[in-house]
PDB file with SEQRES, HELIX, SHEET and CRYST1 records, atoms N, CA, C and O in Angstrom:
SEQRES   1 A   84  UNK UNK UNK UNK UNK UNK UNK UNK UNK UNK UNK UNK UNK          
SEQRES   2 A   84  UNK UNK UNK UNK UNK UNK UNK UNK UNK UNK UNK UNK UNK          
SEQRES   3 A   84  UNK UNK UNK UNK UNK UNK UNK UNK UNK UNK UNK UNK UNK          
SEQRES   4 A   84  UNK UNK UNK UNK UNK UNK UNK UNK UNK UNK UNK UNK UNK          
SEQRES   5 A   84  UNK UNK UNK UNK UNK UNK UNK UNK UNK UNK UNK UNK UNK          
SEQRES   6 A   84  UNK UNK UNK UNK UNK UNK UNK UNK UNK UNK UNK UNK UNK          
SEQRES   7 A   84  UNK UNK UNK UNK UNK UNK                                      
HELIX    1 AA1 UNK A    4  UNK A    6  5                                   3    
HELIX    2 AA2 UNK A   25  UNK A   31  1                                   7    
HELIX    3 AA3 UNK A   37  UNK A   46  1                                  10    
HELIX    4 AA4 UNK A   52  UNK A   61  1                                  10    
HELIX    5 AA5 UNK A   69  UNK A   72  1                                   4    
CRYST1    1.000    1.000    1.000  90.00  90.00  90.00 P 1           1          
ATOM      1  N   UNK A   1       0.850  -1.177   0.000  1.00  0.00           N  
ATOM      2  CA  UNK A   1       0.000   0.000   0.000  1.00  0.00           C  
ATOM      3  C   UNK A   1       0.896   1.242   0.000  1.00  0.00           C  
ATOM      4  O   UNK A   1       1.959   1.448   0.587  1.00  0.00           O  
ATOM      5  N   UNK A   2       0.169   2.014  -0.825  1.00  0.00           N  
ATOM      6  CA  UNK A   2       1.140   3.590  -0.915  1.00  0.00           C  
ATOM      7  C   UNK A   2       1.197   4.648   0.165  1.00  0.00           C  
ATOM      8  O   UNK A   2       0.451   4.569   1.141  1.00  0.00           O  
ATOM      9  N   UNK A   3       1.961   5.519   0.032  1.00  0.00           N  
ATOM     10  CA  UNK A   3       1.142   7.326   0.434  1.00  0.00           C  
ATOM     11  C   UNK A   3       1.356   8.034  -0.293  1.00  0.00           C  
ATOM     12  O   UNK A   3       1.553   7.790  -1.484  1.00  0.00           O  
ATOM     13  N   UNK A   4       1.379   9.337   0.350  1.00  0.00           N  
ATOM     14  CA  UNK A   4       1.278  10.245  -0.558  1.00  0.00           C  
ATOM     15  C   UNK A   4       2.599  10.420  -1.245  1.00  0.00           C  
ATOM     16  O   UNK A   4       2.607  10.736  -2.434  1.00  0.00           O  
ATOM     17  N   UNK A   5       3.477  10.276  -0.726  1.00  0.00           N  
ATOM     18  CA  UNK A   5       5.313  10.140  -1.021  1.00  0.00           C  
ATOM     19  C   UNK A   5       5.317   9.708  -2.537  1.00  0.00           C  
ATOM     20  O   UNK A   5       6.049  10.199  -3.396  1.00  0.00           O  
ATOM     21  N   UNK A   6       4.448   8.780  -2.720  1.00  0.00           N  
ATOM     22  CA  UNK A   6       5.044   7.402  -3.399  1.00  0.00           C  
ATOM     23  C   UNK A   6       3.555   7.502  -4.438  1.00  0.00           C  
ATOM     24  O   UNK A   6       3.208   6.667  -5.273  1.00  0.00           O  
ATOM     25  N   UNK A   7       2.826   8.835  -4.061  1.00  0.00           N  
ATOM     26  CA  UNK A   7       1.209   8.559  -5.533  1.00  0.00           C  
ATOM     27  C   UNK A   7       0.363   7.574  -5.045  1.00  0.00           C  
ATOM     28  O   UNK A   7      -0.695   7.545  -5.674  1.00  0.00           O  
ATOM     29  N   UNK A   8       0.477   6.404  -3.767  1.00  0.00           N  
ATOM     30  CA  UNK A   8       0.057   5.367  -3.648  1.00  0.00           C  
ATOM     31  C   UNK A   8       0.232   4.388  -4.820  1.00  0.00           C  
ATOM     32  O   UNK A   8      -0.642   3.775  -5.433  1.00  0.00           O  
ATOM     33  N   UNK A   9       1.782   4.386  -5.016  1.00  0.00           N  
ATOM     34  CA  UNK A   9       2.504   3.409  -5.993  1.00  0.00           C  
ATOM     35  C   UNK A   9       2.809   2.123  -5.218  1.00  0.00           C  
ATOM     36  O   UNK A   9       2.595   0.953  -5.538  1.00  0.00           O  
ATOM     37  N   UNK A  10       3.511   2.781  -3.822  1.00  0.00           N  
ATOM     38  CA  UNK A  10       3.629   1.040  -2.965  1.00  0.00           C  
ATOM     39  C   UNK A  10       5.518   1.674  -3.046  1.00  0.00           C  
ATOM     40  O   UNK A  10       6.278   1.312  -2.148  1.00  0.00           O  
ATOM     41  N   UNK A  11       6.010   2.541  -4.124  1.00  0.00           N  
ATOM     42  CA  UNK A  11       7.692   2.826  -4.169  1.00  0.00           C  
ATOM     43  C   UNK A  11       6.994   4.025  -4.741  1.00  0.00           C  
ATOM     44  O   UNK A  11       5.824   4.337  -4.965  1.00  0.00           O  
ATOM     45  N   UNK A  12       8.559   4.748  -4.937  1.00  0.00           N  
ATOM     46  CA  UNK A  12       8.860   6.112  -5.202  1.00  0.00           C  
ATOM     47  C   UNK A  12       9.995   5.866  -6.368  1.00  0.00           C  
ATOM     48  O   UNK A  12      10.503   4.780  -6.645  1.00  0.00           O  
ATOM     49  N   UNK A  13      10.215   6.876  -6.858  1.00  0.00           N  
ATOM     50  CA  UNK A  13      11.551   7.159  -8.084  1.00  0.00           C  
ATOM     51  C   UNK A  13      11.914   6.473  -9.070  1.00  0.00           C  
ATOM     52  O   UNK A  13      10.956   6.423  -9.842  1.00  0.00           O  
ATOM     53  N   UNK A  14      13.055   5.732  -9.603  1.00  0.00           N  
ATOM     54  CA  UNK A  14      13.200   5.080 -10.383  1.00  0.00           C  
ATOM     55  C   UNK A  14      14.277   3.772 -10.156  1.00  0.00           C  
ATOM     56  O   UNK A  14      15.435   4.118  -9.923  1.00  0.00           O  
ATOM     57  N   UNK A  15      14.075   2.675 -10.190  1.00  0.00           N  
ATOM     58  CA  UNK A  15      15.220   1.963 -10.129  1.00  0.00           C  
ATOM     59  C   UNK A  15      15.593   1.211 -11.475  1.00  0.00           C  
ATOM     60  O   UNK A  15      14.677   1.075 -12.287  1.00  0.00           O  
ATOM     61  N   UNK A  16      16.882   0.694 -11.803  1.00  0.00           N  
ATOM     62  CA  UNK A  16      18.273   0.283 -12.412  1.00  0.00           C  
ATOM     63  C   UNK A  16      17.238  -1.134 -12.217  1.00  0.00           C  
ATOM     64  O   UNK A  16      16.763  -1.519 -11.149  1.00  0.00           O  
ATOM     65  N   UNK A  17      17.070  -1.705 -13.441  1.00  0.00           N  
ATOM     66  CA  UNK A  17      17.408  -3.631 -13.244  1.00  0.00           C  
ATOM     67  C   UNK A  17      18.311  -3.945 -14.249  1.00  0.00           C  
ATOM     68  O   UNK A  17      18.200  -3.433 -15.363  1.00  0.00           O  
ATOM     69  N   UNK A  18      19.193  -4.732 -13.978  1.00  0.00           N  
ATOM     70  CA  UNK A  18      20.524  -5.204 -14.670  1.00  0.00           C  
ATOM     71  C   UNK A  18      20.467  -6.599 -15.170  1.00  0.00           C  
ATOM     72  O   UNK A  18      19.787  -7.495 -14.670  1.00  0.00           O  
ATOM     73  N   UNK A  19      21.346  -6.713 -16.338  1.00  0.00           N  
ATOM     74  CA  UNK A  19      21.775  -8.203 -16.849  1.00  0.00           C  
ATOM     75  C   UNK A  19      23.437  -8.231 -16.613  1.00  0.00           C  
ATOM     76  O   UNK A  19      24.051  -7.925 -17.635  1.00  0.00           O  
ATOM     77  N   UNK A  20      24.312  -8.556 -15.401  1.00  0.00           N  
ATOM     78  CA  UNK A  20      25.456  -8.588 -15.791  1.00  0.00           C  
ATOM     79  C   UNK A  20      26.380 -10.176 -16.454  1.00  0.00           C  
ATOM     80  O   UNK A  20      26.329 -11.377 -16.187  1.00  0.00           O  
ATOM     81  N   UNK A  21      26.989  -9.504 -17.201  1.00  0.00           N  
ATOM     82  CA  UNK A  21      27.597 -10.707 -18.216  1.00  0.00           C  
ATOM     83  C   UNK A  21      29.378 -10.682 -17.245  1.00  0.00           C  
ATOM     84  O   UNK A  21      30.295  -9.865 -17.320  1.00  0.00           O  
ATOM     85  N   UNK A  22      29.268 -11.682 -16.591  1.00  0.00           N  
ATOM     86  CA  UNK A  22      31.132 -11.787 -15.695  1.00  0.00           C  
ATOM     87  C   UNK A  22      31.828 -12.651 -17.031  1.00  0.00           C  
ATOM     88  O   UNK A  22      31.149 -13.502 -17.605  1.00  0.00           O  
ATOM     89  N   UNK A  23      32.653 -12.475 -17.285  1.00  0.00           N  
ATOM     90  CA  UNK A  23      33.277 -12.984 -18.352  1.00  0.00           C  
ATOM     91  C   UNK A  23      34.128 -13.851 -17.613  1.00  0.00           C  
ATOM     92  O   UNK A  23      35.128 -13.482 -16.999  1.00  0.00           O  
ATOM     93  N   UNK A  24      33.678 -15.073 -17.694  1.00  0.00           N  
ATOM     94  CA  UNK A  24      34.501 -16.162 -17.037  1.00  0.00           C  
ATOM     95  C   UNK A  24      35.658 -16.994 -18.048  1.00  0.00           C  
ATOM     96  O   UNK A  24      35.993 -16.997 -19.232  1.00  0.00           O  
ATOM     97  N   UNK A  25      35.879 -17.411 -17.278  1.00  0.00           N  
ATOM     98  CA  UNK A  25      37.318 -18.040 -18.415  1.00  0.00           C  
ATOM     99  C   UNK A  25      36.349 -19.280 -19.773  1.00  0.00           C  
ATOM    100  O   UNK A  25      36.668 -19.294 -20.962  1.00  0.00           O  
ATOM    101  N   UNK A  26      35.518 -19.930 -19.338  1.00  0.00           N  
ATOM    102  CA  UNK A  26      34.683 -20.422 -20.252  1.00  0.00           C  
ATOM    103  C   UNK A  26      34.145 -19.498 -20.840  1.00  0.00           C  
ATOM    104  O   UNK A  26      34.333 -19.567 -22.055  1.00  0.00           O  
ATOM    105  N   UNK A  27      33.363 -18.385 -20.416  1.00  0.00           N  
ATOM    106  CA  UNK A  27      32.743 -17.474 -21.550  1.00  0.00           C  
ATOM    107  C   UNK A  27      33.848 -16.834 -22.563  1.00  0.00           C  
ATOM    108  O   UNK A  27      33.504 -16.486 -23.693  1.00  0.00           O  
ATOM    109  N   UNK A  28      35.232 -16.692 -22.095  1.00  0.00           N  
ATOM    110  CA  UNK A  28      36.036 -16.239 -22.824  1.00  0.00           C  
ATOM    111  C   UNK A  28      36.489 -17.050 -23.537  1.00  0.00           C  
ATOM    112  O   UNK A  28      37.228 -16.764 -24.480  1.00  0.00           O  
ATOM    113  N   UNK A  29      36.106 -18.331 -23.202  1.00  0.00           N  
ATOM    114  CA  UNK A  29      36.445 -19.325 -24.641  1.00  0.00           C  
ATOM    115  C   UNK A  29      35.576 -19.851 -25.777  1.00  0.00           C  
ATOM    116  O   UNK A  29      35.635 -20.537 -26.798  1.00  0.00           O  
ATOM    117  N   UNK A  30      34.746 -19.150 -25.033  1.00  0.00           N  
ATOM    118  CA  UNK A  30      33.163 -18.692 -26.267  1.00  0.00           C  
ATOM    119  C   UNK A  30      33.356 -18.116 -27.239  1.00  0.00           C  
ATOM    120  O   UNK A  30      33.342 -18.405 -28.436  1.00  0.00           O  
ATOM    121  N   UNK A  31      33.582 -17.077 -26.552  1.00  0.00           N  
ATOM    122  CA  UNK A  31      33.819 -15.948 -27.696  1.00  0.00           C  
ATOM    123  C   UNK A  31      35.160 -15.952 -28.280  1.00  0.00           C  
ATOM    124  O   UNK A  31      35.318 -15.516 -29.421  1.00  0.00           O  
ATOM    125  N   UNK A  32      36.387 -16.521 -27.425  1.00  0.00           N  
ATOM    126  CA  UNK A  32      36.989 -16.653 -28.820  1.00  0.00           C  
ATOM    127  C   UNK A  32      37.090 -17.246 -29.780  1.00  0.00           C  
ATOM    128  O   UNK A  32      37.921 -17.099 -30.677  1.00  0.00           O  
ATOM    129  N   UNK A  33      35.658 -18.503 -29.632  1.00  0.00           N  
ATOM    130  CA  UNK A  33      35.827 -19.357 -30.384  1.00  0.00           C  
ATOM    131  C   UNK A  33      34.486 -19.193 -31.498  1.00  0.00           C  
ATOM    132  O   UNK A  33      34.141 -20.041 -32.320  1.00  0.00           O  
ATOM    133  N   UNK A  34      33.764 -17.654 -31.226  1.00  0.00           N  
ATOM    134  CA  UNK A  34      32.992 -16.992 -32.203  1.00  0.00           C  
ATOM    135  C   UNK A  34      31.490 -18.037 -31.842  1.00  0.00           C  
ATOM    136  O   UNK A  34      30.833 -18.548 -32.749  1.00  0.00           O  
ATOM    137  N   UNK A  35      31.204 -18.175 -30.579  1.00  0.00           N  
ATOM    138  CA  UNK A  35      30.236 -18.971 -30.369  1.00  0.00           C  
ATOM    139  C   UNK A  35      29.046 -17.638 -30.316  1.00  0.00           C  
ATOM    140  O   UNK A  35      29.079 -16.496 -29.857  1.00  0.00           O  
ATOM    141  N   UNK A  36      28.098 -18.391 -30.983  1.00  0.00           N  
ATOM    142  CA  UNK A  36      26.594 -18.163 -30.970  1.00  0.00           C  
ATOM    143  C   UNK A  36      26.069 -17.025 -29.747  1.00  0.00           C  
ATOM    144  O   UNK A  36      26.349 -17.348 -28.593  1.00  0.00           O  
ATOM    145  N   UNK A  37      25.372 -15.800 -29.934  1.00  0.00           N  
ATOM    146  CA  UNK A  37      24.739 -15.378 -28.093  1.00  0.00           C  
ATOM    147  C   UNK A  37      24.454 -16.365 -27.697  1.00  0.00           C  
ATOM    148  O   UNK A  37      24.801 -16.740 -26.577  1.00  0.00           O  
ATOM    149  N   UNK A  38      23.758 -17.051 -28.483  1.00  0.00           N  
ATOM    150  CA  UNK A  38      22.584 -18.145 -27.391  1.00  0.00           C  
ATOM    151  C   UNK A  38      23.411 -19.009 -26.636  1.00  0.00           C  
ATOM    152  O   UNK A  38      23.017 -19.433 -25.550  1.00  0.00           O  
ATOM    153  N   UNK A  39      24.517 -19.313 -27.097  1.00  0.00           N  
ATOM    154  CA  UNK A  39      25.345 -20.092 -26.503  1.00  0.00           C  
ATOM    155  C   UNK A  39      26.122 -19.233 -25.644  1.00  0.00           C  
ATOM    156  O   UNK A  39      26.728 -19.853 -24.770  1.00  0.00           O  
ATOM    157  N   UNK A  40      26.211 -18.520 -25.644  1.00  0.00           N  
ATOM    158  CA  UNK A  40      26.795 -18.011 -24.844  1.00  0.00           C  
ATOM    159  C   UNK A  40      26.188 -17.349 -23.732  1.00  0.00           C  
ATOM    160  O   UNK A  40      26.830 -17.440 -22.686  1.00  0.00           O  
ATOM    161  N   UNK A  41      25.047 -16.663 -23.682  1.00  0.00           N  
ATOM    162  CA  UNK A  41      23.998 -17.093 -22.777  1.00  0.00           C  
ATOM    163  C   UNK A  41      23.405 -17.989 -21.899  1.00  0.00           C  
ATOM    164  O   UNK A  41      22.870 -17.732 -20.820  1.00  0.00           O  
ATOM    165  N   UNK A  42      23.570 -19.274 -22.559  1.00  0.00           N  
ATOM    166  CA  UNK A  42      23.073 -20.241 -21.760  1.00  0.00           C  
ATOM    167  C   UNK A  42      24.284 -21.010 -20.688  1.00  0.00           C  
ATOM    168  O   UNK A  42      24.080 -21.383 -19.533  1.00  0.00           O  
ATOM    169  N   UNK A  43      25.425 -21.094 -21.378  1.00  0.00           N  
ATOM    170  CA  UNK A  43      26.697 -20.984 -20.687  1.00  0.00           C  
ATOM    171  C   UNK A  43      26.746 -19.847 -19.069  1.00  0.00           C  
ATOM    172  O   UNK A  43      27.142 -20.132 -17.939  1.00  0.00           O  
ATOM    173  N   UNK A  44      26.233 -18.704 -19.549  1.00  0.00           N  
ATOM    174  CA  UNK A  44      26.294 -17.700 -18.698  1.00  0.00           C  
ATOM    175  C   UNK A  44      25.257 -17.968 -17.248  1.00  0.00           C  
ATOM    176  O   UNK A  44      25.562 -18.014 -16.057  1.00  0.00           O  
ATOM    177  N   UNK A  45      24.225 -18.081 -17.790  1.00  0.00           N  
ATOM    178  CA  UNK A  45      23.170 -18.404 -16.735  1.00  0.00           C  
ATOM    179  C   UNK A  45      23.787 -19.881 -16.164  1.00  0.00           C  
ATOM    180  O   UNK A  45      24.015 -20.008 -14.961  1.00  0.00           O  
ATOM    181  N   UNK A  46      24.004 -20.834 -16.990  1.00  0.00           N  
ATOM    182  CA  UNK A  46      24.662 -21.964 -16.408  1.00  0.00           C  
ATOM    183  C   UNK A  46      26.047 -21.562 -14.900  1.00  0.00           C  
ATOM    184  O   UNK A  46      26.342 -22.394 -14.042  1.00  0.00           O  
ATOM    185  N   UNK A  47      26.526 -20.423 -14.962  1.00  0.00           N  
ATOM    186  CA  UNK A  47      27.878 -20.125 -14.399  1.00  0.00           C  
ATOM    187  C   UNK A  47      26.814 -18.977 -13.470  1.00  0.00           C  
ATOM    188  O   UNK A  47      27.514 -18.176 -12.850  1.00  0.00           O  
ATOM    189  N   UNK A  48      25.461 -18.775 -13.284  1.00  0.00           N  
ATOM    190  CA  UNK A  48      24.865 -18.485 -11.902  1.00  0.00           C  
ATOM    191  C   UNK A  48      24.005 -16.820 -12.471  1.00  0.00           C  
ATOM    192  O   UNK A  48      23.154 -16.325 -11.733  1.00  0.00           O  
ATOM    193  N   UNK A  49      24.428 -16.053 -13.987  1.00  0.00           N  
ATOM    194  CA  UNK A  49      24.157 -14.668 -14.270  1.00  0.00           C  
ATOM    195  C   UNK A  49      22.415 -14.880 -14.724  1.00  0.00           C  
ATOM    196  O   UNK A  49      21.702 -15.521 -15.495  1.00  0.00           O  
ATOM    197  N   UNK A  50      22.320 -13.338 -13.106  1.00  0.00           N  
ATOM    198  CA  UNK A  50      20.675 -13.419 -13.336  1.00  0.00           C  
ATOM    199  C   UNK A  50      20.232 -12.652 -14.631  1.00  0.00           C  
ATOM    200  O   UNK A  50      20.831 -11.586 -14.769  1.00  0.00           O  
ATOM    201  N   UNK A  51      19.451 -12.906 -15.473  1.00  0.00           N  
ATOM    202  CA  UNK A  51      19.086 -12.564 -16.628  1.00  0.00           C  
ATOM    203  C   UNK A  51      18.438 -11.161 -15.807  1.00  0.00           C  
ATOM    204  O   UNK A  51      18.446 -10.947 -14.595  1.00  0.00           O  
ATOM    205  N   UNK A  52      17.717 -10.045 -17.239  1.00  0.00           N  
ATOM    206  CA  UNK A  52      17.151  -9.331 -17.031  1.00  0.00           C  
ATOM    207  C   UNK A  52      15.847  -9.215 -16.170  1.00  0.00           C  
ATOM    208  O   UNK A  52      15.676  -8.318 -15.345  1.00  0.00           O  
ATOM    209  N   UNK A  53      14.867 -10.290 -16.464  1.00  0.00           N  
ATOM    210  CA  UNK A  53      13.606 -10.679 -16.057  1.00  0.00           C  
ATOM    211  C   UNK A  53      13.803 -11.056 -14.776  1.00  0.00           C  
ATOM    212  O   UNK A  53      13.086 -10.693 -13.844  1.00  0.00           O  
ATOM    213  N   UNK A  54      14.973 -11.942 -14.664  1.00  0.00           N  
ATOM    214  CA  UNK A  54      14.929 -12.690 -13.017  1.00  0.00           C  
ATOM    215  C   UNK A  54      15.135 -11.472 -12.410  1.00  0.00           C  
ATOM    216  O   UNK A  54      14.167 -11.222 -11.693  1.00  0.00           O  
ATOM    217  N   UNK A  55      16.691  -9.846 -12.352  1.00  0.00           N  
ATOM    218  CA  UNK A  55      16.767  -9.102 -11.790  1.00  0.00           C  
ATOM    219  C   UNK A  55      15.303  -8.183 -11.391  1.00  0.00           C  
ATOM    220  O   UNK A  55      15.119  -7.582 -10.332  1.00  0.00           O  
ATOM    221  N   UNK A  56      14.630  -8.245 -12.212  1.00  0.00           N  
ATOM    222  CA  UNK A  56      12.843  -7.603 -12.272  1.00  0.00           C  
ATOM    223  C   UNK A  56      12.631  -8.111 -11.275  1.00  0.00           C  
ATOM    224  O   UNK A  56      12.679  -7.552 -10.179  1.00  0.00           O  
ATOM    225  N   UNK A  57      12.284  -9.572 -11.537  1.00  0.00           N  
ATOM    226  CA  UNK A  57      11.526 -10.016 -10.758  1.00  0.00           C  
ATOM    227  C   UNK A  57      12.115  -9.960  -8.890  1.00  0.00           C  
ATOM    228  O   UNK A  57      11.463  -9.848  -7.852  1.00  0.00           O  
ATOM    229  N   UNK A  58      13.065 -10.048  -9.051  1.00  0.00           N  
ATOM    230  CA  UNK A  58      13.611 -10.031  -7.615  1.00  0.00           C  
ATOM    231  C   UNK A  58      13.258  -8.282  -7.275  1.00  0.00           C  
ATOM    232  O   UNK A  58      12.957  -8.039  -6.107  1.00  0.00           O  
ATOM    233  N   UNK A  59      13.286  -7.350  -8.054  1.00  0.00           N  
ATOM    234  CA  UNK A  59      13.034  -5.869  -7.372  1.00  0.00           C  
ATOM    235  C   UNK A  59      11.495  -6.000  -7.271  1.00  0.00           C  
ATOM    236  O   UNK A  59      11.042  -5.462  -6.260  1.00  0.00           O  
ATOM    237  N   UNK A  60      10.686  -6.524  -7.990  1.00  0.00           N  
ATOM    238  CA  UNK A  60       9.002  -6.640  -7.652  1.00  0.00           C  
ATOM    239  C   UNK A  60       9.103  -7.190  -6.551  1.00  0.00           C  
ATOM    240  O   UNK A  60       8.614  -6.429  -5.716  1.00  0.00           O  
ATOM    241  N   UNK A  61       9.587  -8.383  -5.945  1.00  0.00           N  
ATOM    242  CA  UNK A  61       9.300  -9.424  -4.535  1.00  0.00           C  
ATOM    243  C   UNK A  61      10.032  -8.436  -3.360  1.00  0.00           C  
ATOM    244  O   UNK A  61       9.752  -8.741  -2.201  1.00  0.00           O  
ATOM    245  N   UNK A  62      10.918  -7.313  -3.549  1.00  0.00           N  
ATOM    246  CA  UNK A  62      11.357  -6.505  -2.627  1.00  0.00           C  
ATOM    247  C   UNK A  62      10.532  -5.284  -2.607  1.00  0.00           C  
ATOM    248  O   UNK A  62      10.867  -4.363  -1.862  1.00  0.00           O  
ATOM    249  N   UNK A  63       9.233  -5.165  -3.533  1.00  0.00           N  
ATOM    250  CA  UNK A  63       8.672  -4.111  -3.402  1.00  0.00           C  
ATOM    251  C   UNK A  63       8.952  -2.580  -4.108  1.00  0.00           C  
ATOM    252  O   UNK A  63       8.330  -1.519  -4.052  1.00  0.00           O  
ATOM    253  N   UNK A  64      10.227  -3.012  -4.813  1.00  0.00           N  
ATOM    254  CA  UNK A  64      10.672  -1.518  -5.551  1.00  0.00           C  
ATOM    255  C   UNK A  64      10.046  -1.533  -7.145  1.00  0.00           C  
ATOM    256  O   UNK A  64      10.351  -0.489  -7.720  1.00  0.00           O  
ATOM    257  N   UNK A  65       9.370  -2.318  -7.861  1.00  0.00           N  
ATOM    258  CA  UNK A  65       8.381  -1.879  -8.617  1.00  0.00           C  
ATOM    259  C   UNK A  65       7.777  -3.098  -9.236  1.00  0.00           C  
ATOM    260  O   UNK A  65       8.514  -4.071  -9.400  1.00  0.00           O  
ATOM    261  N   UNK A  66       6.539  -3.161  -9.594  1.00  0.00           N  
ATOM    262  CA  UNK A  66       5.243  -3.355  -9.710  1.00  0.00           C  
ATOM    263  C   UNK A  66       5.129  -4.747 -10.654  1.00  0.00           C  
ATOM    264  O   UNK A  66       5.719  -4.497 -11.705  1.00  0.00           O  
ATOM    265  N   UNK A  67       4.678  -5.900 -10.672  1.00  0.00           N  
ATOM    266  CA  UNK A  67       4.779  -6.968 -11.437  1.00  0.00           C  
ATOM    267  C   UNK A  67       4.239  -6.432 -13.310  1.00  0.00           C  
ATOM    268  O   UNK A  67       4.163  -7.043 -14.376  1.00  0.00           O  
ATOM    269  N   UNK A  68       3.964  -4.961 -12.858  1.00  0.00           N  
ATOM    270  CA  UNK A  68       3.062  -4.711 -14.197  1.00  0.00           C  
ATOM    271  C   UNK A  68       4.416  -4.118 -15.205  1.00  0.00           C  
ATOM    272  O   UNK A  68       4.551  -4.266 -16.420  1.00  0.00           O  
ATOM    273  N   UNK A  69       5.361  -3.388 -14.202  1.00  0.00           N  
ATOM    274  CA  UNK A  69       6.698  -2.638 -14.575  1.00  0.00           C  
ATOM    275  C   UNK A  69       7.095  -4.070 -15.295  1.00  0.00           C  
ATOM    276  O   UNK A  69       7.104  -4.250 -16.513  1.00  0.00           O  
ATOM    277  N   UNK A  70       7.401  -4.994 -14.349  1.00  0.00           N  
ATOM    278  CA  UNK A  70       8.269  -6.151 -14.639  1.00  0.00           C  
ATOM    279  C   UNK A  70       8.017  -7.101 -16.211  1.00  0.00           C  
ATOM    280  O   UNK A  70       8.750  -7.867 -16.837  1.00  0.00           O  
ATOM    281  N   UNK A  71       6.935  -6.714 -16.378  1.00  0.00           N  
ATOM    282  CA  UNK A  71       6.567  -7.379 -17.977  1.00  0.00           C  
ATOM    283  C   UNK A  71       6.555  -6.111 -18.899  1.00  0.00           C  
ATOM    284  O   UNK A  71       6.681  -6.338 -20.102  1.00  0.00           O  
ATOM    285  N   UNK A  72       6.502  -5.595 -18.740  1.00  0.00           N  
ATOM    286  CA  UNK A  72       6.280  -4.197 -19.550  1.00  0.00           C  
ATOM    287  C   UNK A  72       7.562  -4.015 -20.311  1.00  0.00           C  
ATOM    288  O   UNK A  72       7.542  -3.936 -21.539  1.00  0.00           O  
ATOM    289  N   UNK A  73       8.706  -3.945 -19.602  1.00  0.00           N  
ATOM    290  CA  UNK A  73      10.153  -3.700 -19.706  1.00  0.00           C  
ATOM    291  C   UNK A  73      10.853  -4.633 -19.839  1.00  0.00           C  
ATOM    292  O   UNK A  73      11.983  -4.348 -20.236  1.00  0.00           O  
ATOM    293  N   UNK A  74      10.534  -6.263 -19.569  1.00  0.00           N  
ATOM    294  CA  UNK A  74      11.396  -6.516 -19.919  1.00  0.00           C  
ATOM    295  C   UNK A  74      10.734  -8.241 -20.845  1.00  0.00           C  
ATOM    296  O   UNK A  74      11.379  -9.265 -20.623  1.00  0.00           O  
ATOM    297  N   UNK A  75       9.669  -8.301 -21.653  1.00  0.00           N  
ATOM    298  CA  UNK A  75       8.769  -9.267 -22.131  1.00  0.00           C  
ATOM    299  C   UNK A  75      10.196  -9.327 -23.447  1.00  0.00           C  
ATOM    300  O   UNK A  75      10.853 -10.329 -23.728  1.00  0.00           O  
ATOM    301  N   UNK A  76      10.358  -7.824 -24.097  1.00  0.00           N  
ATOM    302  CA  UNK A  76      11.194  -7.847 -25.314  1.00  0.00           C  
ATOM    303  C   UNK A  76      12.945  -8.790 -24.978  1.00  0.00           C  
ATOM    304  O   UNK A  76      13.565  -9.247 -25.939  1.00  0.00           O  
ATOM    305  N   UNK A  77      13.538  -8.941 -23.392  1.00  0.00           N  
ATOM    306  CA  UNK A  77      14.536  -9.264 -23.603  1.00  0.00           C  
ATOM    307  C   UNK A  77      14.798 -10.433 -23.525  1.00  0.00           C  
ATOM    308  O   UNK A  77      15.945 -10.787 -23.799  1.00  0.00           O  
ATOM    309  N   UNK A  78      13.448 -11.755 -22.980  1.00  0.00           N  
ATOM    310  CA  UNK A  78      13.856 -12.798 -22.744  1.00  0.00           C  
ATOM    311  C   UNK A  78      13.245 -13.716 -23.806  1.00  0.00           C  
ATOM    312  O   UNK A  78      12.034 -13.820 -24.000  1.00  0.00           O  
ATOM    313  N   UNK A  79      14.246 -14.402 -24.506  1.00  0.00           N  
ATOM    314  CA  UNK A  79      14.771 -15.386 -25.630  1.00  0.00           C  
ATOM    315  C   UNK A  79      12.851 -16.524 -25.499  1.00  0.00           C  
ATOM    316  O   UNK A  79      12.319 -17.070 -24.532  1.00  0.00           O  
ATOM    317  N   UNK A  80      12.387 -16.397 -27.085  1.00  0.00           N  
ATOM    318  CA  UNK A  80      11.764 -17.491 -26.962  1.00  0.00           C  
ATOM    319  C   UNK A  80      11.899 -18.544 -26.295  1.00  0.00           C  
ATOM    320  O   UNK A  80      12.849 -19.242 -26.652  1.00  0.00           O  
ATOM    321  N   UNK A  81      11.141 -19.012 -25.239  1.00  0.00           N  
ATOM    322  CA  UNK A  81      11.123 -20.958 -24.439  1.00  0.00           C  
ATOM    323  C   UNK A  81      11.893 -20.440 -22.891  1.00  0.00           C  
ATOM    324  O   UNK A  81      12.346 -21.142 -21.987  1.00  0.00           O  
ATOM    325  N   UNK A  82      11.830 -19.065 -23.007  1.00  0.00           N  
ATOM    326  CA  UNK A  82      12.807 -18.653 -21.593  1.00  0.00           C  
ATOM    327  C   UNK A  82      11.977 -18.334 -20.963  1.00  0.00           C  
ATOM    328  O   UNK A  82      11.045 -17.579 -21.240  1.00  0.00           O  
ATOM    329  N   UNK A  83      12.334 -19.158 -19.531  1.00  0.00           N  
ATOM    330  CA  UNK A  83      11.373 -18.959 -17.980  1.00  0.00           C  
ATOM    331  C   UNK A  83      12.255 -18.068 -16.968  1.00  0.00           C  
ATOM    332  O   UNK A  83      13.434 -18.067 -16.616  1.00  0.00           O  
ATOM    333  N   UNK A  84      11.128 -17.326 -16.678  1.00  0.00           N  
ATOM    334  CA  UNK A  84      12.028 -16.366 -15.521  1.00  0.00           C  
ATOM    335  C   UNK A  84      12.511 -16.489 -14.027  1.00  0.00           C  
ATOM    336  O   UNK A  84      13.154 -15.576 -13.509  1.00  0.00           O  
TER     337      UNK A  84                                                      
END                                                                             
């Protein structure tokens, strides 16, 4: 539930959700070996990196914005057959 702070949004302002890519010594042998995103993606999440959608979703379950934000922004970044 909101106040007045917050419009009765439930949060206030704007927050950052991130995809970070750690370039691990396997991902660096991805790419030097001119492998595929997808492969290299799935490698990535395999080695623990929260995708875009999962970072969403973890700021919706902490309350900093809205399950409606969380599809809105980020439906375009996750790969056909991908669960969040």
């Amino acid at each position: 539930m909101g106040c007045s702070r917050c419009s009765g949004s439930g949060y206030r302002g704007r927050t950052g959700i991130y995809e970070v890519l750690r370039v691990s010594p396997r991902i660096e042998d991805l790419i030097m070996a001119k492998a595929g995103a997808q492969e290299v993606r799935v490698a990535a999440r395999r080695d623990g990196m929260r995708t875009l959608r999962q970072a969403a979703w973890h700021k919706a379950l902490a309350g900093d914005t809205s399950l409606a934000e969380v599809f809105d922004h980020t439906l375009a970044h996750e790969p056909e057959g991908a669960t969040a």
